[in-house]
N, C-alpha and C positions, 0 to 999 in steps of 0.2 A: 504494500500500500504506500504512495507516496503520500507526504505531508504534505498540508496547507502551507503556504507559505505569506505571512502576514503581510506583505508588503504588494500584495497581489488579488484584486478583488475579482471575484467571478463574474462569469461574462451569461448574463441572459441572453437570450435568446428568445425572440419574438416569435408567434405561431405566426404562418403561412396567412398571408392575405388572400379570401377564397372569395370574394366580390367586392366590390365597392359602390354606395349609392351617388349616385350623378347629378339626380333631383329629384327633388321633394324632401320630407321627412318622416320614414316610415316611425313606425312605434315596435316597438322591441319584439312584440308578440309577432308581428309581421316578420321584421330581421328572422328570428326563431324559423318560421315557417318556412320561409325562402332556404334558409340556410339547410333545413331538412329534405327538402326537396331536391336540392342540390347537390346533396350527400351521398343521397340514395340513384342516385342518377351514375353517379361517376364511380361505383361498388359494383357495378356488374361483370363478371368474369363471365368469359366464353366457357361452354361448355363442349370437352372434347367427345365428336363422334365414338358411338358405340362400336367395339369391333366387335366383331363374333369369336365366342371363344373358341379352343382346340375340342372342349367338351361338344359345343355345338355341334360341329362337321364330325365326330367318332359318330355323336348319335345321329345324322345324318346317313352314316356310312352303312350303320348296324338296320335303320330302317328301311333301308334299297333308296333314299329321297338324293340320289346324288344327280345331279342334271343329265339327262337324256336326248341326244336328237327326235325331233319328231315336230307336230304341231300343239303349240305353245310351250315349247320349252324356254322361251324367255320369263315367261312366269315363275316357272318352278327355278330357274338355276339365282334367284336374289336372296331364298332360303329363309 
């Protein structure tokens, strides 16, 4: 652990400015609102496509459902 050193004041650091009002004067309840809306907006993660697992295609294999030449096999071979 280092020590404090007396002759050395710590340095704040300010939160991230996430909007600024331009004009008017909203009232805090408002700020609040906005600010949650805002929040929840820029939280959203992609979600990665499903693969199909190894399980899937065994149990494919074991039930004869492997794709087949014929008419409509583009149906059946998406699984």
């Amino acid at each position: 652990m280092i020590p404090a050193r007396p002759d050395v004041e710590p340095v704040e650091t300010a939160p991230p400015v996430l909007f600024t009002v331009v004009k008017g004067n909203p009232a805090p309840e408002e700020l609040a609102a906005l600010a949650a809306v805002v929040l929840s907006m820029g939280s959203a993660e992609t979600a990665e496509p499903a693969k199909p697992s190894v399980r899937h295609w065994v149990r494919r294999q074991q039930l004869q459902l492997a794709p087949q030449p014929g008419p409509g096999a583009w149906k059946r071979s998406r699984g």
